[in-house]
C-alpha positions, 0 to 999 in steps of 0.5 A: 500500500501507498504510503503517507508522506510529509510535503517538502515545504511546511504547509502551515495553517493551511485548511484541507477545504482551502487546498482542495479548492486549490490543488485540482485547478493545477491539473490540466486533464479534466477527468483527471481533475474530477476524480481527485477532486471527488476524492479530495472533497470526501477527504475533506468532509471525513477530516473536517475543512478546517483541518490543518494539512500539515499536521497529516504527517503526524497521523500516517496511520489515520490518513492511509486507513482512510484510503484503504477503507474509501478505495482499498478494495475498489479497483479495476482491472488496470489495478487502479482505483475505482472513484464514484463521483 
């Protein structure tokens, strides 16, 4: 499995609702921008928007159960992960 791992710069006080309003207008393929989007909202509402980004790293376990428990058992034949939007 995936692993959790600390941004390169430190992202201070930054909300998890103010990042994923943002992050997606970065990708340039729209469907894939739709399916993090997706994900990154239900993300948001599972860990609340005003979360701190930054603090994640100090909860590994937490976060990549999250994903394990969203998306752990949805994949296609490719391997990827299957994403209801």
């Amino acid at each position: 499995m995936g692993q959790v791992r600390m941004l390169p710069t430190p992202a201070n006080d930054v909300r998890s609702a103010d990042a994923v309003r943002i992050y997606p207008a970065t990708i340039t393929v729209s469907d894939t921008r739709a399916i993090y989007a997706a994900a990154l909202d239900k993300l948001v509402a599972d860990f609340g928007a005003d979360t701190n980004v930054a603090l994640l790293d100090q909860e590994p376990d937490r976060v990549s159960g999250w994903f394990t428990f969203m998306w752990g058992s949805k994949a296609n034949s490719s391997g990827r992960p299957v994403i209801d939007i």
